[in-house]
N, C-alpha and C positions, 0 to 999 in steps of 0.2 A: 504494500500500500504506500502511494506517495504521502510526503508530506501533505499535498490539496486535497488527495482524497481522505486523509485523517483530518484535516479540518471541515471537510466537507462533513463529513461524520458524524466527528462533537458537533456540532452542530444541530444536526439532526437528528440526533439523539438527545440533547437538551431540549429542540422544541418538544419531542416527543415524551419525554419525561413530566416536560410541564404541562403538558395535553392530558396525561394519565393522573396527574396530583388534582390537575382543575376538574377531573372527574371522578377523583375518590370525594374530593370535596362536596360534587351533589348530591353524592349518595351518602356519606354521612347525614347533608344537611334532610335530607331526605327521610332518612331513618329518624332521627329525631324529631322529627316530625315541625321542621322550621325550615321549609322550604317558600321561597322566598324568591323574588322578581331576578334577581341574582344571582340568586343557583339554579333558578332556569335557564338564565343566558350562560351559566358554567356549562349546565349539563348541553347546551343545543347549539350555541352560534360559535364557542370559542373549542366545541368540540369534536368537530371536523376538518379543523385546522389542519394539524400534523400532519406529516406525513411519517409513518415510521421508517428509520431507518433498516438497513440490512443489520440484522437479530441484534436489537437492541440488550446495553449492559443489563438492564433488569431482566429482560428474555435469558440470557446467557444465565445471569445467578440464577435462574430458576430449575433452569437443564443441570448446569453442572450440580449445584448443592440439593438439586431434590426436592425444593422446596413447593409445598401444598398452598390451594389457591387461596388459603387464610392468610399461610405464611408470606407469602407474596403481598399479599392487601397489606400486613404489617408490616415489614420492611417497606411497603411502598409511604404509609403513613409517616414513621420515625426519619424519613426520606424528606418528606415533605411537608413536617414541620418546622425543615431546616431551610429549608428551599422558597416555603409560600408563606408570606406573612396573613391570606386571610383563612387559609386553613391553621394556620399556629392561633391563630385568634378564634377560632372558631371553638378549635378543642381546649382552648383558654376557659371561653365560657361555658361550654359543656360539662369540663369537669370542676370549674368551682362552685357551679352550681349543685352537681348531684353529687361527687367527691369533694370534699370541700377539703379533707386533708393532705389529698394530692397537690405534687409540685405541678400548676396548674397551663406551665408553660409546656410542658412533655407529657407525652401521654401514658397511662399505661396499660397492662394487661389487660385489667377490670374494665376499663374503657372500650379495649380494642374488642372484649369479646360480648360488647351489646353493639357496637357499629358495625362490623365489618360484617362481611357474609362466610356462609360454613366454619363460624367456629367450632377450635379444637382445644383442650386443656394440653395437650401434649407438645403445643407448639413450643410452649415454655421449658420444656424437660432440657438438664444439660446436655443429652445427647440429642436433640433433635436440632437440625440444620442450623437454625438461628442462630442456638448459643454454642453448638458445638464448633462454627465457623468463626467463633466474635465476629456477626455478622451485627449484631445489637448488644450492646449492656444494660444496665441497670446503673439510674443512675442518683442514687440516696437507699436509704434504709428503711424500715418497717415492714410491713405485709410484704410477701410476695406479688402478688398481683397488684398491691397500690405503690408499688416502685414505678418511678418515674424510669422509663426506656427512651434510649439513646441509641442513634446510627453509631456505627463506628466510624473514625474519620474517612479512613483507607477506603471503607468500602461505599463511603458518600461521595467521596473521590472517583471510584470506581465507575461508579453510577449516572454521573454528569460527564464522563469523559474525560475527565483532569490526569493527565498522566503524574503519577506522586508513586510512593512508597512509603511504607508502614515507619514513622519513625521508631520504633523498636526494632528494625532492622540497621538505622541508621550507626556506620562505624565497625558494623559487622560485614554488609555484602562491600565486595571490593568489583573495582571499577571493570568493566568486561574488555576483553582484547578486542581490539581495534584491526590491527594488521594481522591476518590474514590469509598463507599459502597452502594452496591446495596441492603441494609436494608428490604427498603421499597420496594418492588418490583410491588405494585398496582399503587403506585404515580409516581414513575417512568415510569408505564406504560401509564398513564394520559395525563403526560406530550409529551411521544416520539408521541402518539395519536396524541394531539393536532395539534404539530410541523409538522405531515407528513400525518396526517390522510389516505388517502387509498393510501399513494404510490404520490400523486398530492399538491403540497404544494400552499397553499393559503395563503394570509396575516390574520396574529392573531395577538393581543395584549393577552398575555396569564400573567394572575393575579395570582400568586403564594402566598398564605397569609401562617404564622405558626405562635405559639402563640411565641413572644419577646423574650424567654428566649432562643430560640436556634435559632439566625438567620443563623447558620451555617449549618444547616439543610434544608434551601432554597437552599443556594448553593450547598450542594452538590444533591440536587434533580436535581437541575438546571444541574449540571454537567453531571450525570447520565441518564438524558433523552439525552443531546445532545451525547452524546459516541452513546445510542441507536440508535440516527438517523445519525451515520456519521456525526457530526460536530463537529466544535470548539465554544468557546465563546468568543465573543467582551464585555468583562467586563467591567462597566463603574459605578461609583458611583455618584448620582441623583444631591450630593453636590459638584461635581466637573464639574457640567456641566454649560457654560454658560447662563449669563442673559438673551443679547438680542435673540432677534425672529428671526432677520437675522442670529445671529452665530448659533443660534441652527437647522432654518434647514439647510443649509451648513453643518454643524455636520451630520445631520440624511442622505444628499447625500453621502458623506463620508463614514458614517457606511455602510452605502446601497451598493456603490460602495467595502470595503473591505470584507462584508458579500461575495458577490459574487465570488470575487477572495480566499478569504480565505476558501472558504466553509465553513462560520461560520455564527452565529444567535447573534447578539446584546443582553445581559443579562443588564439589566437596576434595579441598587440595589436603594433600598429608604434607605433615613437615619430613627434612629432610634432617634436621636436630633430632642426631640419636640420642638424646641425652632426656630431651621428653617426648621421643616421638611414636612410648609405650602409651603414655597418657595420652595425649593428642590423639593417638587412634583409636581408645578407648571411646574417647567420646565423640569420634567420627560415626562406631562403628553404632552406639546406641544413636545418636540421631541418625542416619539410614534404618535403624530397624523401626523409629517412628514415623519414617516419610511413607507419604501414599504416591508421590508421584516419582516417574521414571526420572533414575538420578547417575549423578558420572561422580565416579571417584578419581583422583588421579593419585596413584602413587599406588606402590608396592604394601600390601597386607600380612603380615604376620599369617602363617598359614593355620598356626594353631588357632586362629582367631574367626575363621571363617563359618564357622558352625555358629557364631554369633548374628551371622547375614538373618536378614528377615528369611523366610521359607520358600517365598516366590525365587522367579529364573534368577541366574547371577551368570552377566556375559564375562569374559575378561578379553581384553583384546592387548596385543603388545605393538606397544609404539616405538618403533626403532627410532632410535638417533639418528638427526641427518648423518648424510656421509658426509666426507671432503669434497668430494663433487659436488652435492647438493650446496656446500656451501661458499664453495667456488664461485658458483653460478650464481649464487646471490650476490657476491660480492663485485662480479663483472656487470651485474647490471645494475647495482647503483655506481659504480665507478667506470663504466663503460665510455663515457661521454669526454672523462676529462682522463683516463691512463690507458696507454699502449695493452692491449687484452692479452698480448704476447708474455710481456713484461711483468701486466699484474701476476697472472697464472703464476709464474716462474716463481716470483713473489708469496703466493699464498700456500705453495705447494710444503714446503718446509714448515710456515708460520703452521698450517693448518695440522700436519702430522705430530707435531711439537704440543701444541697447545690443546685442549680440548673446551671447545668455547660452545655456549649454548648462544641459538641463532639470534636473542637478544644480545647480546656479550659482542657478538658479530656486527650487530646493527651500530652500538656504540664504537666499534672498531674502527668501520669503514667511515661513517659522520667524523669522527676523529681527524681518520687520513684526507677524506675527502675537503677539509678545510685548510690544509696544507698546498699550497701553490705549486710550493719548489718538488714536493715528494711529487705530483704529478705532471711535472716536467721532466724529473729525472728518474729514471729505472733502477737505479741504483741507489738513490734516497729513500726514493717508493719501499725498497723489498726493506730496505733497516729501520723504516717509518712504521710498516707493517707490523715487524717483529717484535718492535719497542712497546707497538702497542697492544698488540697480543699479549706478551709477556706484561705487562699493565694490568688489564684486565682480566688474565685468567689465576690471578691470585688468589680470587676469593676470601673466602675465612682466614686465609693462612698467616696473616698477616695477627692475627688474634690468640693465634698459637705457638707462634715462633717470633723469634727476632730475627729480622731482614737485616743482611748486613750488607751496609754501601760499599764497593771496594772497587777500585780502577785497579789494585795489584793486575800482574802481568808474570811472563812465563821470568821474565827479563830482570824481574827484581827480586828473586829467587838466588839466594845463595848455597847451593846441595852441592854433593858429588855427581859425577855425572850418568853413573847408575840411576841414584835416585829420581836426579833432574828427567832423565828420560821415561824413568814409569811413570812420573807423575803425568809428562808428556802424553803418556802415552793413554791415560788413562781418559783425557780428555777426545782423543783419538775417536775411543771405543764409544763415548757417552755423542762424539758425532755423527758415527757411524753407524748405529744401533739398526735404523732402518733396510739400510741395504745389507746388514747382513741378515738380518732375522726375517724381513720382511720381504726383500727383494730374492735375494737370494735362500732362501726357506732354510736357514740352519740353526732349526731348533727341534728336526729331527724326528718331530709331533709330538714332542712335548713341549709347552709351552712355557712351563714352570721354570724358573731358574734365569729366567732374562733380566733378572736385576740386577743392577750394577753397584757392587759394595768394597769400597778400599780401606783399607784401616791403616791410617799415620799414628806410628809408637815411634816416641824419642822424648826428651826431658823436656819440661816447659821452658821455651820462647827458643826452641829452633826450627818452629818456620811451619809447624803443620797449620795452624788455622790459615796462614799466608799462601800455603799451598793450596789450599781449599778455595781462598779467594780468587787466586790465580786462573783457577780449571773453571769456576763460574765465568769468569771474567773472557775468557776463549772462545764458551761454547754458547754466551748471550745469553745464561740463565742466571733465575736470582738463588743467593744463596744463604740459605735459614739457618740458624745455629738455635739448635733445642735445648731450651731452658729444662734440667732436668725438674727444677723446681716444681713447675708445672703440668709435669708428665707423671712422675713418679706419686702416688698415693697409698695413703698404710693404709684406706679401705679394699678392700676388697672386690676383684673386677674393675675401681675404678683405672688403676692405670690404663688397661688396656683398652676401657672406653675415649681414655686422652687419646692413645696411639691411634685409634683405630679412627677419630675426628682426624688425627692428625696427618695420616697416609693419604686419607681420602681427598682432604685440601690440596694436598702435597701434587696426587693422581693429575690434576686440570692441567698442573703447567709443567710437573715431570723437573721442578728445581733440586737444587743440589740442596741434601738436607745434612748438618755438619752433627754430630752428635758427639760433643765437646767432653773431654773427662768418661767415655764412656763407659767403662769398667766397672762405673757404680751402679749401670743399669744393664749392661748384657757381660755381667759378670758368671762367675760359674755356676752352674747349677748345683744344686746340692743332696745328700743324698734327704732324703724323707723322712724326719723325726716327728712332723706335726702339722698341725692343718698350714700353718702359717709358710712352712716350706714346702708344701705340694703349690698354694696358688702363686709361691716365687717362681718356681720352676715353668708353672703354668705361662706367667707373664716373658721369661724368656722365651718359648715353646713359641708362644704368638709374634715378641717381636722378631726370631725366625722368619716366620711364614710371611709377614709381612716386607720384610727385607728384601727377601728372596722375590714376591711377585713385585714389588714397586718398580714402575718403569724409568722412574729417574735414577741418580746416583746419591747413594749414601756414605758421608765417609766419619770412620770414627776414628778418634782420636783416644789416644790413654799416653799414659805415663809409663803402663806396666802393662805390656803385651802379656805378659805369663798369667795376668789376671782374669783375662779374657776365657769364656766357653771356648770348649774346643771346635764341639760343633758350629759355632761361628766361622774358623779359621777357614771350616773345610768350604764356607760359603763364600766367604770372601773371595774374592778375584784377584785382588793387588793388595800385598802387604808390604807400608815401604817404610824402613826404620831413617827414623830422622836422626842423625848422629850430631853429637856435640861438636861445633863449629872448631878446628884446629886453628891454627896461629894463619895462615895464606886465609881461610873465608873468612877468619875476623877481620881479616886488616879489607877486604873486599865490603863486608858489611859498615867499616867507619867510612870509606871513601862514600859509601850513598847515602849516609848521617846527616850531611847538612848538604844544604841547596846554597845557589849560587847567589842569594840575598843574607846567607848569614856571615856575621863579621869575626871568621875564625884570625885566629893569632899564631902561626907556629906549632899547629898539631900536624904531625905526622903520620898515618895510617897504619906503620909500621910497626910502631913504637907502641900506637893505642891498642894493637893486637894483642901486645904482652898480657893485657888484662884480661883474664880466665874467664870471659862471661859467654851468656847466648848470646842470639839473637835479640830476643825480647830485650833481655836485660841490658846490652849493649844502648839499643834506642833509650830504654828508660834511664839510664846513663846522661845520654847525649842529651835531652830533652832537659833533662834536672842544669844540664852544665849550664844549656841555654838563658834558665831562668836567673843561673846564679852569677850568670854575665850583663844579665839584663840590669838585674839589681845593684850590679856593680862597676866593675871598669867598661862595661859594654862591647867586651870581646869574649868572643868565647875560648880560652886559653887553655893550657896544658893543669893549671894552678885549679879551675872551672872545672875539668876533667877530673880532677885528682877529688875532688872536695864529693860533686856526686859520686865518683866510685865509691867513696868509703860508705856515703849513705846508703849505696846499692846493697856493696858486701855486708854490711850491717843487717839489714834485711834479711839475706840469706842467712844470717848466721854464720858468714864467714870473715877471717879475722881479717882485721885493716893492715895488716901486715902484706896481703896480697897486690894493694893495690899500688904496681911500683910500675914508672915510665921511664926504663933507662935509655943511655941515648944511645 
């Protein structure tokens, strides 16, 4: 229906409303035997007017809620003493005269069942149409029958054509998608199936599953069938529904009741928070079991949970995640106009294997690039512009679970042996290659287990492993997270592995390098089994295993003490590279890249500064300290500057000041 023909409509369905109220009014004034010059011209010259439209909103409430031709005359009354000020007057003085302790501005039962024609006492029952729809209230206290009755707004709304929504809904349904593709054209076929099957709609709980990485992909299946079938969607998300059992099904009447008026179908989203998304489906699963009308779930069900479904059919249909292609192709055609098609392609081919973006995530991608001038001029800006902002956006949560660590290190500001230097090398090799060999060239032998990429850096704190970590992010254009154990490890029970297992899945979108600092504390040895507390330690290494092993990014851990380590870790790992204590040649190479060409050195020699026994780390934190006690002082940073923070350094260690000697 167009916009004209819906206002052609209301329209015509208001005159015809007020055509039906200006002839309940005769027949009231009629029945009461006060008919009058006036209610003759109600009932005869103003009552051939209308024309009715095609099946008027009161026609419709009749058909769908069942309502009896009493019930009807009183809804149309409570209608229309909202509506007509001389039927509100009339039953003003009707009932103050003969009810005198009725609210004498509304009407009530007692009223309605000496006016109207074929009364019923049951019209009033909670389960009968009326009040089982909140189709009418009550509105004061005392008698039953001398309570004054009220329209409800919604359905007054309904009635005159006003397009509204129940504000009790309000803050709960969320806004309906908008955009749109009809991709999949089998699943969307599934789905409009479900929903209308031969033209005759039945009640369905319809189970929508896709695999987590594109829950945006349910929706708009979800969307796409309902356009199929003529309808809207009542959006609702699973963690916004209430606790109790009483508001939820009051909610599911609710839905029930705007489904009808709306000509819409309740879309019920699961969260993707496994932390309550026990809870949350709980009470998904009890509002479904209160709806009457045909409803879409999207998300994945606990299967033990499915015997809770109402008794009627339950479809499940599985919405595949776009492909790379699918989302190729979207991206060429909104960037078709202004980037080489050759060029983008080249460009999305890597971003799109790399990252796993749901087709919203995609939409801000390309908006992103596409206001970029210079990236769609140049091909080469285009593909790092792409990447930048892929790796942008497919962070998700992870950001909430880890600390991102900024780092421009490089292969080049690494001071190892050349063994080491080269695993590390090499390690970033494998984390760029993963695709052609696993994918391209199928060397994973069908089994697919074991494609994770995990190095473990063992050597004393501050010779170079977190630096090496930064380095191999910094090569392969991913970010790279360093896990607070803080945050992961818990003395409850199951909880750590719920951390982890938030935490891989974050990790999954964008396949970053995750550093797990000091690890020894958390994938330390297993132990043998004296008590509950060491089967669920064991249990928690057991998991982070399993998880390691399938993560498609790179994990590297770091320890102090390799010997600390499960063994069955070792045999997982890939690359084991021990970071050795910097000798006298890579110290004196770590002071020379100490200061930049703005600081005001005095007479230090790289040579001489090697003599001091320290790491890596510890060397910068050296340098750094001398800087400030030059700042403070002669404003060079001198051999005298050097000597003053060594002692503070070795002091720290617990090693004696005696060491710190710069002979010449």
């Amino acid at each position: 229906m167009t916009m004209r023909d819906a206002a052609d409509w209301t329209a015509r369905n208001q005159d015809w409303l007020a055509h039906e109220v200006r002839q309940l009014h005769a027949r009231i004034e009629a029945r009461l035997g006060a008919e009058t010059e006036a209610a003759a011209q109600s009932g005869t010259k103003e009552g051939t007017d209308a024309v009715p439209p095609v099946r008027p909103a009161l026609e419709r409430c009749v058909e769908v809620f069942g309502l009896s031709p009493f019930e009807r005359e009183l809804l149309l009354l409570v209608a229309g003493v909202e509506l007509d000020s001389t039927l509100r007057q009339l039953v003003q003085r009707a009932q103050a005269a003969q009810l005198p302790s009725v609210n004498a501005s509304q009407p009530c039962f007692s009223f309605a069942l000496r006016v109207l024609d074929d009364p019923h006492w049951d019209a009033l029952s909670p389960q009968a149409p009326l009040r089982r729809w909140r189709l009418i209230d009550f509105d004061g206290a005392g008698s039953l029958t001398r309570q004054a009755l009220r329209i409800n707004e919604r359905v007054l709304h309904y009635l005159t054509g006003v397009s509204a929504t129940d504000e009790r809904l309000f803050g709960l349904l969320r806004p309906t998608l908008e955009q749109i593709d009809d991709e999949d054209a089998d699943t969307t076929a599934q789905v409009a199936h479900a929903l209308h099957g031969d033209g005759v709609r039945v009640p369905i709980a319809l189970l929508v599953q896709s695999p987590p990485a594109d829950r945006e992909a349910l929706r708009r299946a979800a969307a796409s069938a309902l356009l199929t079938v003529g309808c809207s969607g009542l959006w609702v998300r699973a963690g916004d529904l209430p606790a109790s059992a009483t508001e939820l099904a009051e909610l599911a009447l609710l839905l029930d009741r705007e489904a009808i008026f709306a000509r819409a179908l309740p879309v019920i989203e699961l969260d993707d928070d496994t932390s309550t998304e026990a809870t949350h489906e709980q009470r998904a699963l009890t509002l479904v079991a209160h709806l009457q009308t045909p409803t879409l779930v999207l998300g994945a069900i606990d299967p033990a949970r499915h015997d809770q479904l109402p008794p009627h059919h339950t479809m499940r249909v599985d919405v595949p995640a776009p492909g790379a292609d699918a989302l190729r192709e979207r991206a060429r055609r909104r960037l078709g106009d202004h980037a080489h098609a050759g060029a983008l392609d080249e460009a999305l081919r890597p971003a799109l294997r790399q990252f796993q973006l749901s087709t919203s995530l995609l939409e801000q991608v390309i908006a992103k690039v596409a206001s970029d001038e210079h990236a769609l001029r140049d091909a080469s800006v285009l593909a790092d512009r792409l990447w930048s902002a892929c790796r942008e956006h497919a962070r998700g949560g992870l950001d909430t679970l880890a600390q991102r660590v900024e780092s421009q290190a490089t292969f080049s500001d690494l001071v190892l042996p050349p063994a080491q230097l080269q695993m590390v090398r090499e390690i970033a090799e494998h984390l760029k290659h993963r695709h052609t060999v696993f994918e391209l060239w199928q060397m994973h032998g069908g089994n697919r287990r074991g494609q994770g990429l995990c190095a473990l850096f063992a050597g004393e704190s501050g010779t170079g492993k977190t630096l090496a970590a930064e380095a191999i992010a910094t090569e392969v254009g991913l970010d790279l997270y360093r896990i607070d154990l803080s945050t992961v490890v818990s003395k409850y029970i199951g909880e750590t592995e719920k951390n982890l297992r938030r935490l891989f899945d974050a990790a999954e979108h964008s396949g970053a390098v995750l550093l797990f600092d000091e690890a020894d504390a958390l994938f330390g040895k297993r132990s043998e089994v004296k008590d509950s507390h060491d089967r669920y330690a064991n249990i928690e290494v057991a998991y982070l295993l399993q998880r390691i092993e399938a993560y498609r990014g790179l994990a590297i851990l770091t320890t102090n003490l390799k010997t600390a380590l499960d063994r069955s870790f070792l045999r997982r790992i890939r690359f084991i590279v021990q970071f050795p204590f910097p000798d006298a040649a890579a110290r004196a190479q770590i002071w020379c890249r100490m200061f930049g060409a703005h600081a005001p050195t005095r007479g230090l020699e790289p040579q001489r500064l090697a003599g001091l026994a320290l790491s890596g780390g510890s060397i910068r934190n050296v340098a750094v300290n001398a800087a400030f006690i030059a700042a403070a002082g002669s404003g060079e940073i001198d051999t005298a500057a050097i000597q003053a923070a060594a002692r503070a350094e070795f002091a720290k260690l617990d090693r004696p000041s005696g060491d710190v000697r710069l002979e010449a």
